[in-house]
GUVEX-30128 format. One line per field, with one value per residue (C-alpha): x, y, z; residue number from 0. Coordinates in pm, 1 decimal, decimal comma. Layout:
! residues N
xx	X; ...
yy	Y; ...
zz	Z; ...
i	NUM; ...
This chain:
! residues 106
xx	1385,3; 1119,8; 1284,8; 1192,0; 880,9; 705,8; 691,0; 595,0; 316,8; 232,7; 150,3; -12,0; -244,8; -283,1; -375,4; -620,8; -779,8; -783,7; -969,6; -1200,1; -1243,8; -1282,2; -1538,7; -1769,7; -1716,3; -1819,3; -2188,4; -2373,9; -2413,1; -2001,2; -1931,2; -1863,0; -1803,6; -1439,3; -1198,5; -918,1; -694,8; -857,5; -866,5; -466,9; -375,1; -544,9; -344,2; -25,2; -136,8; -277,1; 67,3; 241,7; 74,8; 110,5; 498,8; 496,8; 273,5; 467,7; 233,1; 416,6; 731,4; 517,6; 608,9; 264,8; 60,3; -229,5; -223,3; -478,8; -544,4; -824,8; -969,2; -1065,7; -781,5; -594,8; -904,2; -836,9; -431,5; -509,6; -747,1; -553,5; -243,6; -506,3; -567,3; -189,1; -86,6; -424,1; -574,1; -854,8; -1077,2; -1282,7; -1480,1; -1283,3; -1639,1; -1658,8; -1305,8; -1289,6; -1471,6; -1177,1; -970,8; -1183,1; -1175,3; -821,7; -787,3; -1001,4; -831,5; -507,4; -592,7; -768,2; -454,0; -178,5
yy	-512,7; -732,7; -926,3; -1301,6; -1258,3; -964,5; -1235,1; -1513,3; -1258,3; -1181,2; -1544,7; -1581,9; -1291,4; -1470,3; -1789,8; -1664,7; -1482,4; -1768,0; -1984,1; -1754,3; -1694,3; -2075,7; -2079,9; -1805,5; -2058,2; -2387,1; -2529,4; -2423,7; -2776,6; -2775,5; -2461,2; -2620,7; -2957,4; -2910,3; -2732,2; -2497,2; -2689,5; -2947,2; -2604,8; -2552,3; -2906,9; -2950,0; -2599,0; -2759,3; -3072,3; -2859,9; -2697,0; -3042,8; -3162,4; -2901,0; -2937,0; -3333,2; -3303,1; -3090,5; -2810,5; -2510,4; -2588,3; -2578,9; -2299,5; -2353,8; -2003,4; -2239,6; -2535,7; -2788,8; -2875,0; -3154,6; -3076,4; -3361,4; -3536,6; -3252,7; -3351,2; -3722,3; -3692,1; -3496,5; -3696,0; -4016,7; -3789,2; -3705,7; -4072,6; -4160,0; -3870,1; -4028,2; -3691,7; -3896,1; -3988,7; -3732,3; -3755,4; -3612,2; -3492,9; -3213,2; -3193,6; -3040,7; -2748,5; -2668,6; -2712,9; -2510,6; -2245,8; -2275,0; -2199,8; -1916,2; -1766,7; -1794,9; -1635,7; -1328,2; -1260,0; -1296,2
zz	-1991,5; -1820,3; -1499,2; -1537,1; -1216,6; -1484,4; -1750,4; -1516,2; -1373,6; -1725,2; -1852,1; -1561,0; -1663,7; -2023,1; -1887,8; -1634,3; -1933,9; -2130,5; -1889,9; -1856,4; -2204,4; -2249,5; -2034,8; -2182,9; -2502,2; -2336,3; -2325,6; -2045,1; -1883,0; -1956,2; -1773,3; -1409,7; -1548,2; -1527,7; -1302,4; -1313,1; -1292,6; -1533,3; -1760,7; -1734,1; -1761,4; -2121,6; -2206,1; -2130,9; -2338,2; -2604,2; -2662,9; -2588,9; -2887,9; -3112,2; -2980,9; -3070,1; -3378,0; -3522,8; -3611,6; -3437,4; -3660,6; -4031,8; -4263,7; -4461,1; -4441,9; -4311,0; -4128,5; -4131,2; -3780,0; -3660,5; -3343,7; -3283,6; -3308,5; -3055,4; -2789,2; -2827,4; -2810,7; -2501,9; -2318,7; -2399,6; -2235,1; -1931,9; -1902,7; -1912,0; -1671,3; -1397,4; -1431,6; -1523,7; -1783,6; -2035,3; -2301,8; -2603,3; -2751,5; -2482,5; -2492,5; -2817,6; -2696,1; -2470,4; -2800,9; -3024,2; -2742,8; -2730,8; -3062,6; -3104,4; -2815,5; -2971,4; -3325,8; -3141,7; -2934,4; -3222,1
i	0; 1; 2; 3; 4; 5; 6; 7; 8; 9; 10; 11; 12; 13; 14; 15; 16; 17; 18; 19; 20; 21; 22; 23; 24; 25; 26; 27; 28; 29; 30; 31; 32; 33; 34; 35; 36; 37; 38; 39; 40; 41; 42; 43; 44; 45; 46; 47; 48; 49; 50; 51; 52; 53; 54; 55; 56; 57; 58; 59; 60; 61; 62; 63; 64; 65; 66; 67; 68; 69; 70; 71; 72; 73; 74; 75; 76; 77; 78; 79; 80; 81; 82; 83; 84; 85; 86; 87; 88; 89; 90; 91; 92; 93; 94; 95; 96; 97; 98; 99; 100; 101; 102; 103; 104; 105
């Protein structure tokens, strides 16, 4: 059985592979807009929201999500949080990326 520093090493491998994977995805004026850490923090509200919302509990085969509305609950929680403020249209392409990321590596 995995010891509890393998799993932490191990999402630490996902998420580094999601960033980057996010970033392949972004506009090219986007790509250095925002940082690492800018990257991780949306994550965590990404999966906050689902969390809150909802969503992740559903039993519906498919689940109607607007990504839109995930960018805007996000950046409002950015705003909250003093991360600072972003523009919910270019955060949806860190949503949309999210996403996509997610249903390649079920």
């Amino acid at each position: 059985m995995d010891s509890f520093e393998d799993e932490l090493r191990l999402d630490e491998e996902e998420n580094r592979r999601e960033i980057e994977f996010i970033r392949e995805r972004l506009p090219q004026e986007m790509k250095t807009h925002f940082s690492d850490d800018d990257l991780y923090y949306f994550l965590d509200a990404i999966v906050d929201y689902y969390y809150d919302s909802g969503i992740l509990e559903s039993t519906a085969d498919e689940v109607d999500i607007d990504l839109q509305q995930v960018a805007d609950a996000v950046t409002e929680q950015a705003h909250k949080d003093k991360l600072g403020t972003f523009d919910p249209a270019e955060v949806v392409y860190i949503v949309e990326a999210d996403m996509d990321f997610q249903e390649q590596n079920l």
